[in-house]
C-alpha positions as semicolon CSV with decimal commas, in nm:
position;residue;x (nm);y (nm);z (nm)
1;X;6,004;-1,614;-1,130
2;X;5,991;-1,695;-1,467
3;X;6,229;-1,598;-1,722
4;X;6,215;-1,537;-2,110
5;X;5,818;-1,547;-2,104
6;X;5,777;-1,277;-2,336
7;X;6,032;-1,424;-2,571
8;X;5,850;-1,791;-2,587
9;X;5,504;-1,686;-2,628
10;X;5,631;-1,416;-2,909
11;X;5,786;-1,703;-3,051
12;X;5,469;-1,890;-3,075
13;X;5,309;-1,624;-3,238
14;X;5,496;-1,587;-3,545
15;X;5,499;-1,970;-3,587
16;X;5,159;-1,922;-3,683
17;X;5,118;-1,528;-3,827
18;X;4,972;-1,512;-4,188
19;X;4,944;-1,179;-4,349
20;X;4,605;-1,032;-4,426
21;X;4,540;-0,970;-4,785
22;X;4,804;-1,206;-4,895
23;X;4,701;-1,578;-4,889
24;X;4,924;-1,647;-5,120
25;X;5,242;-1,580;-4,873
26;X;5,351;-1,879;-4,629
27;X;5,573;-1,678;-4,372
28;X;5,899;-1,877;-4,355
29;X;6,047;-1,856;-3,980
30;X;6,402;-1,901;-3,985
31;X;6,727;-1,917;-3,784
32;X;6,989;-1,782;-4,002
33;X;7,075;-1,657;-4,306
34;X;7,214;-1,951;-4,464
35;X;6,914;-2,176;-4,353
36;X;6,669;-1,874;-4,474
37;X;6,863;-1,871;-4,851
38;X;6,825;-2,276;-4,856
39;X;6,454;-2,228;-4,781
40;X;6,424;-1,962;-5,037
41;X;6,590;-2,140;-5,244
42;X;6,296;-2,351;-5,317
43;X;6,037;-2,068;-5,353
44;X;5,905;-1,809;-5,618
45;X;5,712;-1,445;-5,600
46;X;5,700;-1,246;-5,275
47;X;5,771;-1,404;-4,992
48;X;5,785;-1,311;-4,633
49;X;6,104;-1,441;-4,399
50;X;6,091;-1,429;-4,017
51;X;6,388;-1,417;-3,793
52;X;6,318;-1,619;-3,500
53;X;6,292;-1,367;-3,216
54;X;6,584;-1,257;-2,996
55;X;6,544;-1,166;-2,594
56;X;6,670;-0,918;-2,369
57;X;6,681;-0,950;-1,999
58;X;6,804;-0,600;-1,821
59;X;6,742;-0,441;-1,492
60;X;6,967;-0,351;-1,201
61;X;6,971;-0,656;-1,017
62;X;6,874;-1,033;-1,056
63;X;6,512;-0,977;-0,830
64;X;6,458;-0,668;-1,085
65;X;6,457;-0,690;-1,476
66;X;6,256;-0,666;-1,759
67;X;6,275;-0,843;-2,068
68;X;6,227;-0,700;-2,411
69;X;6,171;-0,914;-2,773
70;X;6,336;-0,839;-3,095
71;X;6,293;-0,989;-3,469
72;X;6,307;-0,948;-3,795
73;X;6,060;-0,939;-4,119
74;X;6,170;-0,960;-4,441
75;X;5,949;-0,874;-4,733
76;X;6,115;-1,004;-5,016
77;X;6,125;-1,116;-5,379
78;X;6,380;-1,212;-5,713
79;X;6,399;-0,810;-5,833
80;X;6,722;-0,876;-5,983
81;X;6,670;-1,085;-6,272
82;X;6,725;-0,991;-6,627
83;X;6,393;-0,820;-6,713
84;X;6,493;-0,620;-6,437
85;X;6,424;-0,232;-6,527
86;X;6,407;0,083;-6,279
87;X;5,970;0,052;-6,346
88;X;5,977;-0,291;-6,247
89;X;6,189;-0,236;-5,938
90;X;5,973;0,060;-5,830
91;X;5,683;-0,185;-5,848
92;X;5,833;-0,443;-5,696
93;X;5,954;-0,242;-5,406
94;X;5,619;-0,054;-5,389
95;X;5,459;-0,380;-5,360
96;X;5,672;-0,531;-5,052
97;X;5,652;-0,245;-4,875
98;X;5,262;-0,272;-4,901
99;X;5,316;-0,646;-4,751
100;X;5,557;-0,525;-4,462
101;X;5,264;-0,236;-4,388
102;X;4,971;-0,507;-4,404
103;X;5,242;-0,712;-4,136
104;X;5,276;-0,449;-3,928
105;X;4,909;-0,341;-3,918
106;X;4,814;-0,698;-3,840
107;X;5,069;-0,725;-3,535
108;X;4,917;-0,344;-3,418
109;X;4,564;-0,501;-3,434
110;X;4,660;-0,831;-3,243
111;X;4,840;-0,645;-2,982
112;X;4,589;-0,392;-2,958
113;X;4,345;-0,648;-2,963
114;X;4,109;-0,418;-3,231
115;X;3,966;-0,704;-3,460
116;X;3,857;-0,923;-3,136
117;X;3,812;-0,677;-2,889
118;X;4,066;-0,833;-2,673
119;X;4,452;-0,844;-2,716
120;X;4,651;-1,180;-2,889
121;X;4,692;-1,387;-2,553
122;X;5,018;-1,464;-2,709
123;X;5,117;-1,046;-2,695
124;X;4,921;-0,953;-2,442
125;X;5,113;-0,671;-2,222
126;X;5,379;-0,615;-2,465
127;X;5,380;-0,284;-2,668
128;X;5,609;-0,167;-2,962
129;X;5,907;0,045;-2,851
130;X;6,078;0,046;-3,190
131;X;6,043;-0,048;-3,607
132;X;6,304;-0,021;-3,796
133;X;6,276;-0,051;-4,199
134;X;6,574;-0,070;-4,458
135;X;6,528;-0,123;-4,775
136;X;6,781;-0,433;-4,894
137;X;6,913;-0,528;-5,267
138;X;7,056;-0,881;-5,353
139;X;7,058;-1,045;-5,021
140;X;6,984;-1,429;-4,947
141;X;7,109;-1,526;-5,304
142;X;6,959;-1,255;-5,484
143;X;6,629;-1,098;-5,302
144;X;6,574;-0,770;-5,278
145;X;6,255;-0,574;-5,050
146;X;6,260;-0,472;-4,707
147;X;6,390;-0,533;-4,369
148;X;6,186;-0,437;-4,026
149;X;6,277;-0,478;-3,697
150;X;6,063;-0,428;-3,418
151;X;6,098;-0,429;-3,087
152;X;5,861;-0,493;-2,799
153;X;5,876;-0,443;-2,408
């Protein structure tokens, strides 16, 4: 039997996701925080950071277990700079959460398999069990926008 499937071919997947609507966003997978502020480091605008995917194995003995995949989105961009005010913040804010929406609608879709009539291969039999999303002010160097986790078993 086969272990971590579910957490490889998740993996895959968000090597390649894009995010509808926004062409202008590369999705930046990452493994920590310090490699994600180098990375950012280098970039301007919204952009959207990945955390490479975590797995859980659990079940009540070694012939019986499931496996569930966790990670990370960050919708992000420089809200703290001098021209900061509260209207421009609002905006900004407004705006990343539309991204993180548009990311979450496009992983719905591809597990659902709505827009090709037929799940992602990549997520096929996995389902959402949780999304979490936290708003987040002057992290990696100085972005602020959103945090989402989401879960899937």
């Amino acid at each position: 039997m086969k272990r971590l499937v579910k957490l490889a071919k998740v993996t895959d997947y968000l090597m390649t996701f894009r995010v509808p609507g926004y062409p202008h966003i590369n999705p930046i997978l990452t493994v920590n925080q310090e490699n994600a502020a180098s990375q950012l480091l280098r970039t301007s605008g919204e952009q959207l950071l990945i955390a490479m995917p975590e797995g859980r194995l659990y079940g009540k003995d070694s012939d019986s277990f499931d496996e569930s995949v966790s990670f990370a989105v960050f919708s992000l961009s420089k809200v703290n700079g001098p021209a900061r005010t509260p209207e421009t913040a609002e905006t900004a804010y407004t705006n990343l959460l539309h991204i993180l929406d548009e990311c979450l609608n496009k992983i719905i879709e591809d597990l659902l398999g709505t827009a090709t009539n037929s799940p992602c291969p990549l997520l096929a039999g996995l389902d959402i069990t949780t999304v979490d999303v936290i708003p987040e002010y002057s992290i990696f160097a100085g972005w602020s926008g959103y945090y989402m986790e989401i879960v899937l078993e």
